[in-house]
N, C-alpha and C positions, 0 to 999 in steps of 0.2 A: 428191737429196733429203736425203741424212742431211749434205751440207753447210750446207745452208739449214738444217737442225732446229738444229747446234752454233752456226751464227749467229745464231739466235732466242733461242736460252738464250743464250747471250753475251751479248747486250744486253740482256734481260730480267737478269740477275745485273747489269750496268753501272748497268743503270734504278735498281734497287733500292738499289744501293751509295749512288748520287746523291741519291736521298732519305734514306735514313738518315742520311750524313753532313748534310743540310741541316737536320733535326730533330735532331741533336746538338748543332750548332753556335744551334740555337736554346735548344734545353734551357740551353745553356751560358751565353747571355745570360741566361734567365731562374733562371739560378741565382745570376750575380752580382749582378744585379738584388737578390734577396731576401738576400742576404747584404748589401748596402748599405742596405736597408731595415731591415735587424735593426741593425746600426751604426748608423742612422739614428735607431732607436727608444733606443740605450744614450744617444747623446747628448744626446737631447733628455731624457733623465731627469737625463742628468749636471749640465747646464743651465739645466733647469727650463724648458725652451722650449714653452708651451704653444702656438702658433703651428704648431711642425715637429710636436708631437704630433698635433696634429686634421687636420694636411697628410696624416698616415701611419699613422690608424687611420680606421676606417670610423663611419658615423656610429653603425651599431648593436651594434659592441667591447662584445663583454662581456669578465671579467677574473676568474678565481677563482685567487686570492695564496694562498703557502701557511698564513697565517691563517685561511683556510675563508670568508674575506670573497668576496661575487661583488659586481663590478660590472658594472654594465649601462648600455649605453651610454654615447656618449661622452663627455659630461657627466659622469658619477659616473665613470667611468674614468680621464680628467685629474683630476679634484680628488684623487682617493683615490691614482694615482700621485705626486703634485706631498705630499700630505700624507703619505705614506708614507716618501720620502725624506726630507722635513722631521723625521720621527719615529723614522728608522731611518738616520742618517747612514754613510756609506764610500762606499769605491769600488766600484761596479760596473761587473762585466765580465760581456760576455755572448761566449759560443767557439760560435758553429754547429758542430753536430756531424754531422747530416745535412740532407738536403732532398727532400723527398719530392715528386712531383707527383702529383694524384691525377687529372687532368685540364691543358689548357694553360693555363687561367684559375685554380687551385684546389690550393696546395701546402701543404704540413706542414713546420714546420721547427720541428729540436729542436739546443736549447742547450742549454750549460752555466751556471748561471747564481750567478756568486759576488759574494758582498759582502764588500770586506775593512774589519772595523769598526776605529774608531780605537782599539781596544786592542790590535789587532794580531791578534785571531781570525778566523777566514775563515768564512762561513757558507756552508755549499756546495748547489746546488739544480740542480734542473733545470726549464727554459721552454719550454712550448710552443707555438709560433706556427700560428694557421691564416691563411696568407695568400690572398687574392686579388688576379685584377687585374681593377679597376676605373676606369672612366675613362681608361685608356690607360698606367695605371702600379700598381705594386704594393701593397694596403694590410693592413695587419692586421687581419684581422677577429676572432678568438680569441686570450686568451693564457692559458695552464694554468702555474701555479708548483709545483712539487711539489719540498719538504723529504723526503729519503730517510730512515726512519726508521730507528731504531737500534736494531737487534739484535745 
């Protein structure tokens, strides 16, 4: 009897190891995943690709810049990204800092998000992505910009 019970839990702990690893290694795609989709999003700004834009946000993206400007939708959210860069030229970088899932479909990913202007000042911020997956691949559905204020 108490050899059967140590076999039972043995493979019961086996069981379990086997699925964890399988949802890690899933987690794991779905983490690179949204980190290429964040890439995704830097280039298409760097670009101006409105095309890879409307491929990689959802049709109802809203957007609050740290201007206090919201857009909504993703109409006003390409025009207002496409004229924002036009109005506020450099380089931007966006550094994943984390990624959160809040579900398998429904993640948080938070950036670093700078702009180095051609004066050579670096304007330093932070971005936050609500992503999903939609139609079989990852999309932006939220993005939060937030300027750290100075104290």
């Amino acid at each position: 009897m108490n050899k059967h019970f140590f076999i039972l839990i043995a493979l019961n702990l086996f069981i379990i190891q086997l699925s964890f690893a399988q949802n890690r290694k899933e987690e794991d795609v779905k983490t690179k995943d949204i980190y290429r989709l964040i890439d995704n999003y830097s280039l298409a700004r760097e670009k101006k690709d409105t095309n890879l834009l409307k491929a990689i946000l959802t049709t109802d993206v809203d957007q609050l810049v740290s201007t206090g400007e919201w857009r909504t939708g993703i109409v006003e959210a390409v025009q207002g990204m496409l004229r924002s860069s036009a109005t506020s030229p450099g380089t931007r970088t966006l550094t994943v800092e984390k990624i959160r899932f809040l579900d398998p479909k429904n993640a948080i990913a938070d950036a670093r998000y700078e702009i180095k202007n051609p004066d050579g000042t670096t304007r330093k911020m932070w971005s936050t992505f609500v992503t999903v997956f939609d139609q079989g691949k990852w999309k932006i559905a939220a993005i939060r910009n937030m300027l750290p204020s100075e104290q």
